[in-house]
C-alpha positions, 0 to 999 in steps of 0.5 A: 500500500502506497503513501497518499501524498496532496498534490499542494498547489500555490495558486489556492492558497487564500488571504484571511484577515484577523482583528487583533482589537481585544485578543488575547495574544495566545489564543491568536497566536494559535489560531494564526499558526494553525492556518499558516500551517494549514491544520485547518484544512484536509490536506495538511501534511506536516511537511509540506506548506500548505497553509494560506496567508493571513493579515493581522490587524491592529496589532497594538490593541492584543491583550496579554492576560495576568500581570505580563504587561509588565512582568514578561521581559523579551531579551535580546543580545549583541554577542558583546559582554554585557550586550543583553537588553531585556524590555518588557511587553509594555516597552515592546507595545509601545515601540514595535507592537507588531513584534508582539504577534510576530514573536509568539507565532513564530514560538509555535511553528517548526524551528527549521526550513519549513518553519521560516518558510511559513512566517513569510505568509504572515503578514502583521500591521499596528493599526487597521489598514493594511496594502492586501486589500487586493488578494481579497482577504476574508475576515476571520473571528478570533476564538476567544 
């Protein structure tokens, strides 16, 4: 018995716009690497790229549960001694609020090729306007 393998084909691929406005990041965070990886549909196979492009909009409205705002820190290193600089979500709202999304969804897909491959189809704006208005994308709701 033979293997069935999709035929994964580019030209189906679909755009879907999310409202960030009053999500808690995670559960948006899930939501939107499911369908970059296409689990949401009956051709997914863990490793091909089968999912759809996705549009995040109003990326500085997420909301972040318990006391994160100010306790979570990201850090970051320049390789120096001493270079570690750690700033908390409220620093990272303030100045990259897209960063926000980006850094958690990209936490939850594959930490190879094909990982990096799907983070290119996400597509993440602070505010509600965004230049994929062409692709036609269709809004999804997020689970709350």
């Amino acid at each position: 018995m033979k293997t069935y393998l999709p035929k994964v084909n580019l030209d189906e691929r679909k755009w879907r716009i999310i409202d960030a406005d009053g999500a808690v990041l995670g559960r948006l965070a899930v939501q939107v690497a499911n369908i970059l990886r296409g689990k949401d549909k009956p051709v997914y196979t863990a490793h091909l790229d089968a999912g759809d492009f996705v549009v995040v909009v109003n990326a500085e409205k997420v909301k972040v549960t318990g006391d994160k705002e100010t306790a979570k820190e990201f850090m970051s290193y320049s390789g120096w001694k001493g270079g570690e600089k750690f700033r908390s979500v409220a620093q990272v709202r303030a100045s990259q609020p897209e960063e926000l999304i980006h850094h958690a969804v990209k936490g939850m897909i594959p930490k190879n090729r094909l990982g990096r491959q799907l983070l290119t189809k996400l597509k993440v704006y602070k505010g509600p306007d965004h230049p994929h208005s062409a692709q036609q994308p269709a809004t999804l709701k997020v689970a709350n």
